[in-house]
C-alpha positions in Angstrom: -5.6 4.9 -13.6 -3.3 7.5 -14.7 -1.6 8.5 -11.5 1.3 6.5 -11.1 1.9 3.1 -8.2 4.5 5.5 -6.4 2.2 8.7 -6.1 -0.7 6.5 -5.0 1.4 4.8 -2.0 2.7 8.4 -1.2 -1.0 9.6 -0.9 -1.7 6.4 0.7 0.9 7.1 3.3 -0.4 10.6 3.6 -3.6 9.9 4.3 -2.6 6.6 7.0 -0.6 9.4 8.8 -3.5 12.1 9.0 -5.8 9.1 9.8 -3.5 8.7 13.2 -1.5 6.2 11.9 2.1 5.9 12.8 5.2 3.8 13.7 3.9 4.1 17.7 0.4 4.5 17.5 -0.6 1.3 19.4 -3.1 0.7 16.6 -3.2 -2.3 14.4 -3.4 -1.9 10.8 -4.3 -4.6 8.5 -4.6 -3.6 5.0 -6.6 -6.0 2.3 -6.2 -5.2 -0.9 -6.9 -6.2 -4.4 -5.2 -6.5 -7.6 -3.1 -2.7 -8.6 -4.3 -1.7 -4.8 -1.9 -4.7 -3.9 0.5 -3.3 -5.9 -0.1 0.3 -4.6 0.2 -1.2 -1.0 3.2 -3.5 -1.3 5.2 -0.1 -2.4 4.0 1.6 0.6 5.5 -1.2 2.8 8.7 -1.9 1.1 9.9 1.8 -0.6 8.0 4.4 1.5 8.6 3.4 4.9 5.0 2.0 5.7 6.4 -1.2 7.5 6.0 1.3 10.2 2.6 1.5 9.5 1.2 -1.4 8.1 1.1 -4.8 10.2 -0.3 -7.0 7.9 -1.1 -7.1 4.0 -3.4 -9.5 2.6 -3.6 -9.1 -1.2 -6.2 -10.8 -3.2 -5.6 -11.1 -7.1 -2.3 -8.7 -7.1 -0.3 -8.8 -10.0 2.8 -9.2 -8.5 4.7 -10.8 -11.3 3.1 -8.6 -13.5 0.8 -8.9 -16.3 0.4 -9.4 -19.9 -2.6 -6.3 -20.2 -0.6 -3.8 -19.1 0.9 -3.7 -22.7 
């Protein structure tokens, strides 16, 4: 809970890419994630280049337009 969205993707990254995971791998990757792991994933895709990585997302109960408990 304390390690921030942006570390978390990096790591996620990380791991994807020493999993075998890459832009031509020939693999198909679909992520499912829930709530902050939605969040977590969606900054993979759009800010750390996992578009490469990542061919689908399916988020369940992410909040993307953010949320009134995280004050």
């Amino acid at each position: 809970m304390s390690t921030s969205i942006a570390d978390t993707a990096a790591q996620l990254k990380a791991d994807l890419l020493a999993a075998g995971f890459g832009a031509d791998d020939r693999k198909n990757l679909t992520l499912l994630a829930h709530s902050m792991g939605g969040l977590v994933s969606r900054w993979l895709i759009e800010r750390e280049g996992g578009h490469a990585l990542v061919d689908h997302l399916v988020m369940c109960g992410t909040p993307n337009e953010g949320s009134p408990f995280g004050k």
